[in-house]
C-alpha positions in Angstrom: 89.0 23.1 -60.0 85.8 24.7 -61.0 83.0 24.0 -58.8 80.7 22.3 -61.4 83.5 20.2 -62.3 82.8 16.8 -61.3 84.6 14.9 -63.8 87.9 16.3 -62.1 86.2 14.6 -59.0 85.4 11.5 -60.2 89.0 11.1 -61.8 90.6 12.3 -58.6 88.5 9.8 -56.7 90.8 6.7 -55.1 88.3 3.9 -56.2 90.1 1.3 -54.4 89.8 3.2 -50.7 86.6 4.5 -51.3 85.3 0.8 -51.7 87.4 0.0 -48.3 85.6 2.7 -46.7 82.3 1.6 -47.9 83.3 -2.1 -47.3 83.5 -0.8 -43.6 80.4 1.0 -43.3 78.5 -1.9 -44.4 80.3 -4.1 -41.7 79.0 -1.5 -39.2 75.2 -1.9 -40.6 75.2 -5.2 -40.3 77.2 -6.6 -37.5 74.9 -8.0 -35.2 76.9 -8.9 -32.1 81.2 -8.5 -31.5 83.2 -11.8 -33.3 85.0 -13.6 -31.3 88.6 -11.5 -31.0 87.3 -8.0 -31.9 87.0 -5.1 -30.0 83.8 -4.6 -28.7 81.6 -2.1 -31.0 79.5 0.6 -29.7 76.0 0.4 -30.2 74.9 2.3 -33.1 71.6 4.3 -32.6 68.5 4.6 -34.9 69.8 7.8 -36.2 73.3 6.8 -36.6 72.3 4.2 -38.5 69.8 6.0 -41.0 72.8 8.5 -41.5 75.3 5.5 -41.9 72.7 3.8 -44.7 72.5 7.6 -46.5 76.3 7.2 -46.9 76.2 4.1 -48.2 73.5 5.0 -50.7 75.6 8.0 -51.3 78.3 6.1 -52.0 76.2 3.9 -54.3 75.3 6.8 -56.5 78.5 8.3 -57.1 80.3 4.7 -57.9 77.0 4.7 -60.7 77.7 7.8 -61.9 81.6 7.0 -62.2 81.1 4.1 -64.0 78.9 5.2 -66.8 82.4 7.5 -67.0 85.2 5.0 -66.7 85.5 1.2 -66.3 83.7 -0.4 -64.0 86.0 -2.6 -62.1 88.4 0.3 -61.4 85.2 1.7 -59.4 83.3 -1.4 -58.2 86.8 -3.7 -58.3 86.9 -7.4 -59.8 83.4 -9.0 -59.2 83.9 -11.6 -55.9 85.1 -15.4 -56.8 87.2 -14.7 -60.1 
């Protein structure tokens, strides 16, 4: 792959895991206290979490760039409630 090549990226990208991953790193954002039956979560730090949010608004540009590319519900998925 050529280094500038980020089509080849893009289509090599598993859409579906990378919106589990980011599913995930939101849950970590915004979980406030342990539910009921979970494992209890480390506290996330100031810094964690401003390096947490930068991956998520990573994320966020790279899903915007993909779908201007390809269709958008193989990249964002089927909106919620359909």
């Amino acid at each position: 792959m050529d280094r500038n090549d980020w089509g080849a990226v893009l289509r090599g990208t598993d859409w579906a895991l990378l919106r589990a991953q980011k599913e995930t790193l939101v849950s970590l954002t915004t979980r406030k206290e342990t539910k009921p039956g979970e494992p209890v979560v480390a506290v996330i730090s100031a810094e964690e979490m401003e390096r947490l949010l930068g991956l998520l608004h990573f994320i966020d540009s790279v899903q915007d760039a993909a779908a201007l590319e390809a269709d958008e519900s193989s990249v964002f998925g089927e909106p919620r409630g359909t």
